[in-house]
N, C-alpha and C positions, 0 to 999 in steps of 0.2 A: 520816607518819614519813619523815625524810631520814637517810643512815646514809652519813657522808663515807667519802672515801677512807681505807681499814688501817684504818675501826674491825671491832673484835672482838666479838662476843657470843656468851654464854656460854650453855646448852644449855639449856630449859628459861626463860629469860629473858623477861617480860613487860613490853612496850614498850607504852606506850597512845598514842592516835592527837595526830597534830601535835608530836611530840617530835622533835628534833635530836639522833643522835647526831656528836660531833665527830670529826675527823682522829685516826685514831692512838686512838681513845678505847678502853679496854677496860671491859665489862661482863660481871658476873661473873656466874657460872650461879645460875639462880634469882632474878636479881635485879628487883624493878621499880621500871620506868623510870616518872616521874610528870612527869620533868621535863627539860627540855635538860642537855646533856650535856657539857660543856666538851673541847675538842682536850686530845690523851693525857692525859686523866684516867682513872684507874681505881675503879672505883663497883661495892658489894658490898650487899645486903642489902634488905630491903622496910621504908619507899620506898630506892630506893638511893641511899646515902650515900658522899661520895669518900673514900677510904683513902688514894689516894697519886698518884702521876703512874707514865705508861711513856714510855719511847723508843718509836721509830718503829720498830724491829727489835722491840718487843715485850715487852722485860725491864721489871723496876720498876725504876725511880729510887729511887737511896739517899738518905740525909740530906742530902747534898752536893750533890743532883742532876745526879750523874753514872750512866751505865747503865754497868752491867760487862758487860753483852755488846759490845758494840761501843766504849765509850770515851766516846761522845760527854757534853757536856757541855750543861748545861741552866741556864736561870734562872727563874724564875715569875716571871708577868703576868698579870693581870687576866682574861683569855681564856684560858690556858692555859698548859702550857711547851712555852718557845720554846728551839731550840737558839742558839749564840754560840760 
């Protein structure tokens, strides 16, 4: 298991072996990991499934993917979201 930089995981959370979680990535409690994990995604449920993106301070991305905690603004890509 690799577990980059600012990612989160949530209490309770099963990771199974050879799994990437990405940059920024948040896992939710209880959730399991089956599979890589893409930069600030956030993924909920067994197997875990993505619901949404986060910023890098940690808040969720809104429809616009913009974080209201900090401002910053985001676009999706194939790998994840990326700020601009």
């Amino acid at each position: 298991m690799l577990v980059k930089k600012g990612a989160t995981i949530g209490a309770n959370a099963t990771i199974v072996c050879g799994v990437t979680i990405g940059s920024y990535a948040f896992v939710g409690a209880g959730a399991v990991v089956t599979g890589n994990i893409k930069d600030q995604t956030l993924v909920v449920g067994n197997p875990a499934q993505q619901i949404g993106w986060v910023c890098e301070c940690g808040v969720r991305l809104d429809i616009n993917f913009v974080c209201n905690g900090c401002g910053k603004k985001f676009m999706e890509l194939k790998n994840g979201a990326v700020s601009f």
